[in-house]
C-alpha positions as CSV (number, residue, x, y, z in Angstrom):
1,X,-3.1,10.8,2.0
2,X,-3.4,7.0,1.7
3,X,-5.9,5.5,3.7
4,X,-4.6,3.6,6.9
5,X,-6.7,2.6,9.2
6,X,-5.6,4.8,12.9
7,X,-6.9,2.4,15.2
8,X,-5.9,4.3,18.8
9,X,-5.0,8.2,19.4
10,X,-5.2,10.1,23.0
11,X,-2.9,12.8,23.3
12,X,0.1,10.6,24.5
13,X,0.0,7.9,21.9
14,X,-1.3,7.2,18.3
15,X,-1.9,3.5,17.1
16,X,-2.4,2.5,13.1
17,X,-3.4,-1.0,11.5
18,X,0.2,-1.4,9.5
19,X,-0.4,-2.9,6.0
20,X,2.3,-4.3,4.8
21,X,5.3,-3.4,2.7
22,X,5.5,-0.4,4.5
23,X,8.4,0.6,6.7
24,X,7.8,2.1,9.9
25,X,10.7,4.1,10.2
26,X,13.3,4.9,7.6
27,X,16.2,2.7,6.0
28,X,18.7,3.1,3.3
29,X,15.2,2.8,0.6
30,X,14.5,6.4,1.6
31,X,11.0,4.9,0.7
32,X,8.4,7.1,2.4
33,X,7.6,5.5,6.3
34,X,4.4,4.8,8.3
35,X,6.0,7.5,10.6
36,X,5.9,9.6,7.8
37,X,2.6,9.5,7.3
38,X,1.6,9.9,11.3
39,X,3.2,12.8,11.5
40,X,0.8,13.9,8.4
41,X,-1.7,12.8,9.5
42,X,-1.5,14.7,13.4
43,X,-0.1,18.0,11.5
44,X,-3.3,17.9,9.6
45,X,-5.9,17.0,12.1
46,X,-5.3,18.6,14.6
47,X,-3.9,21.5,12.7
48,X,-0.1,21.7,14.7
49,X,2.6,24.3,13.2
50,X,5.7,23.2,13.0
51,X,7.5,19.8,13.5
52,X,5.5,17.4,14.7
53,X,6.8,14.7,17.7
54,X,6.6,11.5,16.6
55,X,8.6,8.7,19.0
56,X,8.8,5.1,17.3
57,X,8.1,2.5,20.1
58,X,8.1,-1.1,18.6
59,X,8.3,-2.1,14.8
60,X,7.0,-4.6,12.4
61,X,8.7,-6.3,9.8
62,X,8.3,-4.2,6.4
63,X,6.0,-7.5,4.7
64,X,4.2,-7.9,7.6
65,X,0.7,-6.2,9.0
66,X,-1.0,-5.1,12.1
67,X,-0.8,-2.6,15.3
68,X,1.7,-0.2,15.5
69,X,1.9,2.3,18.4
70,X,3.9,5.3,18.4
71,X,4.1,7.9,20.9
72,X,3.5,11.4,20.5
73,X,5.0,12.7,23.8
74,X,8.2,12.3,24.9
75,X,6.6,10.6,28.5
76,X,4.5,8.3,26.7
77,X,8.0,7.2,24.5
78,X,10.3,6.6,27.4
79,X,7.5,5.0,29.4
80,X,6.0,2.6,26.4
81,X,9.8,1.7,26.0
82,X,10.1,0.8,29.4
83,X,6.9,-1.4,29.5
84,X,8.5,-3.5,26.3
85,X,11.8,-3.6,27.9
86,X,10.5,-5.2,31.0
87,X,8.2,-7.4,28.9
88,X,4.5,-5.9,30.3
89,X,3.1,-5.8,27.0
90,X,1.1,-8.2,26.1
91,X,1.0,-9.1,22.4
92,X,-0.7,-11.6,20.0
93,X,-0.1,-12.3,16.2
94,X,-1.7,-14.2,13.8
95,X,0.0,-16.3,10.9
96,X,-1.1,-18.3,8.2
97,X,1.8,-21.5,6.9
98,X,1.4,-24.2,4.6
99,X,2.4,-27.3,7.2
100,X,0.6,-27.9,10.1
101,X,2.8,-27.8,13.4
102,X,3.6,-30.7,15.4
103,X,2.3,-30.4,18.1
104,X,-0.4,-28.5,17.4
105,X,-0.4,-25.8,20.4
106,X,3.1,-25.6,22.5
107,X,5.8,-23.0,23.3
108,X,8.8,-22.0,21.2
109,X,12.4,-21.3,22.8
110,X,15.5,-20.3,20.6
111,X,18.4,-18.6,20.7
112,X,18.4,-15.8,18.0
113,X,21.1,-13.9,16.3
114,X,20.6,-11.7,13.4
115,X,23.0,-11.1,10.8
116,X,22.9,-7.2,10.4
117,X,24.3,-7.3,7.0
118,X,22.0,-9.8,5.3
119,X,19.1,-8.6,7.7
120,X,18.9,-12.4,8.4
121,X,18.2,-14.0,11.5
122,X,19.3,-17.3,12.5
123,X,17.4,-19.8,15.4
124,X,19.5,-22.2,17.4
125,X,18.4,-24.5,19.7
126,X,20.5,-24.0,22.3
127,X,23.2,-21.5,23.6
128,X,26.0,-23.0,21.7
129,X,29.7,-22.1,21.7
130,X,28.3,-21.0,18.2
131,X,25.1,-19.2,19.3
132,X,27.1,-17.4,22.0
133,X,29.9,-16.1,19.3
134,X,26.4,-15.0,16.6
135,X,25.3,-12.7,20.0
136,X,22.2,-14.8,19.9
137,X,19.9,-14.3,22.3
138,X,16.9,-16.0,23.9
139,X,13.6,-16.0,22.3
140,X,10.4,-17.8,23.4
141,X,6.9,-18.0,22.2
142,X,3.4,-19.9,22.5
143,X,1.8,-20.8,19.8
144,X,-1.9,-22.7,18.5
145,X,-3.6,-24.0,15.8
146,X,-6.8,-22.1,15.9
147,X,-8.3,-22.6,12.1
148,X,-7.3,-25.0,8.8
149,X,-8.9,-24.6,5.5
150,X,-7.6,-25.3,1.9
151,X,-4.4,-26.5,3.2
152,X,-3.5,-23.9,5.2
153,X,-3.2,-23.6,8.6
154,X,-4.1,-20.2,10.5
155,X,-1.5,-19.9,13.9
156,X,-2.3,-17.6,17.1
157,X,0.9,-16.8,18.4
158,X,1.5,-15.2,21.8
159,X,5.5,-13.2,21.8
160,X,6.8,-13.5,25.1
161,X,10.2,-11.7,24.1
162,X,10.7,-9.5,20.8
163,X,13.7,-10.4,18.8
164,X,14.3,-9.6,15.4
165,X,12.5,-11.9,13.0
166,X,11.3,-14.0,15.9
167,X,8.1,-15.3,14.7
168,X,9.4,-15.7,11.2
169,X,12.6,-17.8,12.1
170,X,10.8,-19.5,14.7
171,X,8.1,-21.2,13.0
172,X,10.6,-21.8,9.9
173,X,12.6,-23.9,12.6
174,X,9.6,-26.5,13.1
175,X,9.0,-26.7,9.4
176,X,6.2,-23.8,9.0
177,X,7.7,-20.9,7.0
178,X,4.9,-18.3,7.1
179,X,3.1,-18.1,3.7
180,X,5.0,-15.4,1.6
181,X,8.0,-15.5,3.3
182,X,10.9,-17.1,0.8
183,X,13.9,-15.2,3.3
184,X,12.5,-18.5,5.8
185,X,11.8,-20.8,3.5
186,X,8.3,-20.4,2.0
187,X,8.4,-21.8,-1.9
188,X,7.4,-18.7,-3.2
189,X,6.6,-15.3,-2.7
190,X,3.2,-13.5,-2.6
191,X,2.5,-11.3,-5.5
192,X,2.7,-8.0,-3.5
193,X,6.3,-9.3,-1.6
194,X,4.1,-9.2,1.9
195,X,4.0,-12.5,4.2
196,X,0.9,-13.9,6.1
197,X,2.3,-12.0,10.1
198,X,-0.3,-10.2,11.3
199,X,-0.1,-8.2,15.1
200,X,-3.4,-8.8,15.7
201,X,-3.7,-7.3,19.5
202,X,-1.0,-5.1,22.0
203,X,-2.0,-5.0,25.0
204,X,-0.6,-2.8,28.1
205,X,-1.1,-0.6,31.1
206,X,-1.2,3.3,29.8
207,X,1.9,5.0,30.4
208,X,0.2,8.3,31.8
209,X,-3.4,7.2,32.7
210,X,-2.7,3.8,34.1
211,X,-5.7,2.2,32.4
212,X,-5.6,-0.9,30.5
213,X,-5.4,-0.7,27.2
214,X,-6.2,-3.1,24.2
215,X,-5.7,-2.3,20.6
216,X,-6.8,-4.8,18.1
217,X,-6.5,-4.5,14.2
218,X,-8.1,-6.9,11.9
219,X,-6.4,-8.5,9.1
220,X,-5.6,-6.9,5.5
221,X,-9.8,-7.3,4.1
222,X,-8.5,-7.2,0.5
223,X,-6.4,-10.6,0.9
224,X,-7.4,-13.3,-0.2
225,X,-5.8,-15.7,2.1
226,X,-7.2,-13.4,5.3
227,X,-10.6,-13.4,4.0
228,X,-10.6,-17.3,3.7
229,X,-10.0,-17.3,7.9
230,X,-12.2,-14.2,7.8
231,X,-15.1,-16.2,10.0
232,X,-12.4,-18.0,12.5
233,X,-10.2,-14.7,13.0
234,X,-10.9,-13.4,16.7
235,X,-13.2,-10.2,17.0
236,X,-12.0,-7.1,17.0
């Protein structure tokens, strides 16, 4: 099997550093998933006949990087959704864009639709007569500049809400299209068709031991443009 990185596993959940171009769940590609591989990955280490239960939680953009959890009971999956729903998880990303954001720390707030058919998203400023007829709904974020080198600028973002294409369409919307990422306006694309979106951290109350949990995952270590930030990135 490939070699991902599994970052968390107890019995009730399962955690893997996502890199990107990979889907977490399938699509009309019927490329091979990340959930594919989980479920390879549990049948053969712990050595489980039959199916294997595999509950997706959250997702990541297929181009972008990072934590993933899934859920391998059927609590843990209706309890993680639940704690996303009601906004208890608490989760930071990292992005790298070519313009540096004015200001240079602040907090985001849209109004997001998402055009299923082009698997666009579109950000409006306010709840237009127009935003209300797209379905869009309201998206918020905090963002900094922690790190600039070579005329790039490295961005930790906090997501208060989890729309689709948030971070993307929201820095794109101030004039910072995420390296990589021509859908929002980037010049050009990388070379493997991923973007600089990194979830960095998740972190939340466990669904069935009530502990805090953190789960961190560094950066793709064989990009380039990760490696430049590799001394400002926060610890893992």
């Amino acid at each position: 099997m490939e070699s991902i990185q599994v970052i968390f596993e107890d019995n009730h959940l399962i955690a893997v550093n996502k890199p990107p171009g990979w889907l977490v769940q399938g699509d009309e590609t019927g490329d091979d998933t990340l959930a594919d591989w989980v479920k390879a990955y549990i049948k053969l280490r712990y050595d489980k006949p039959g199916a294997v239960f595999l509950g997706t939680i959250h997702r990541l953009d297929r181009p972008a990087s990072g934590a993933l959890v899934y859920a391998r009971t059927s609590k843990a999956l209706s309890r993680m959704n639940a704690l996303f729903k009601k906004r208890e998880i608490e989760k930071v990303y990292l992005a790298v864009v070519a313009e540096r954001p004015q200001p240079l720390a602040g907090q985001l707030v849209h109004y997001i639709a998402k055009d299923k058919q082009r698997n666009v998203a579109k950000a409006y400023n306010s709840l237009s007569n127009r935003a209300k007829e797209a379905g869009a709904r309201k998206a918020s974020l905090d963002y900094e500049l922690i790190g600039e080198l070579e005329g790039r600028h490295l961005l930790r973002i906090q997501l208060h809400t989890g729309r689709p294409h948030q971070i993307r369409v929201q820095l794109a919307a101030i004039g910072c299209p995420i390296l990589g990422d021509v859908k929002y306006g980037f010049q050009h694309p990388n070379k493997d068709g991923s973007i600089h979106l990194h979830c960095f951290s998740l972190g939340f109350v466990h669904p069935v031991r009530k502990e805090p949990v953190l789960i961190k995952a560094q950066p793709p270590a064989d990009d380039p443009v990760w490696r430049l930030f590799s001394e400002l990135l926060p610890p893992v």
